[in-house]
N, C-alpha and C positions, 0 to 999 in steps of 0.2 A: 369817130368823135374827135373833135378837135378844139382844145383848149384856148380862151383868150384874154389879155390881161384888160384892166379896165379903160384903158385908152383905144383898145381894138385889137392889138397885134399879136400873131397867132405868135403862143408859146410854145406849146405841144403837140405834136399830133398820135393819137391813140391807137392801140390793133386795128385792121380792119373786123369787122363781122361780116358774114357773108347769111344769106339765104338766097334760097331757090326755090322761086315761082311757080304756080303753074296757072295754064288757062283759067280762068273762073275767080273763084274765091281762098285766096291764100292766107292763112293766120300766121304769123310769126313773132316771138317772143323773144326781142335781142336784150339781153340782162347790160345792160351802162354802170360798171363796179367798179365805178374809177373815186378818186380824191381829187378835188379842185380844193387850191388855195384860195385863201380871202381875196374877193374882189376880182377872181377868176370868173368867164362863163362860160357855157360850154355850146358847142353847135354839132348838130348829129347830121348830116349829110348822105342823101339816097342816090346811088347811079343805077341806073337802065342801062344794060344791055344787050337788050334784047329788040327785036321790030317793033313790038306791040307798047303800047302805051300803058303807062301804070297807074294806078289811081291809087291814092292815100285815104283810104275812107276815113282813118281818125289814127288818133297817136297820143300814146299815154305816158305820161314821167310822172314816172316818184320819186319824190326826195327826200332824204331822210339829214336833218341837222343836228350835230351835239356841239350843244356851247359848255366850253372850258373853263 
């Protein structure tokens, strides 16, 4: 995950998470337990390493907001 301010430029960049695939159908569940500042956005980034082509069948974010 990699953090940006609101003009574009990357601020942060976060741990990696790692999973490992396999042939077929793969679930994985990467928890994003980070703090972005006001007018931060965030971008989550996938690498393949592997021969085989990956397909993203869907992708889900939660988010959760507290105003102060």
């Amino acid at each position: 995950m990699s953090e940006y301010d609101a003009v574009g430029a990357l601020k942060q960049d976060h741990p990696i998470h790692e999973v490992t695939g396999t042939p077929g159908g793969t679930f994985a569940v990467v928890p994003l337990t980070k703090r972005l500042a006001a007018g931060r956005s965030m971008r989550v980034r996938l690498l393949n390493q592997s021969d085989e082509q990956v397909e993203v069948a869907s992708a889900v974010l939660t988010a959760l907001a507290w105003e102060g």
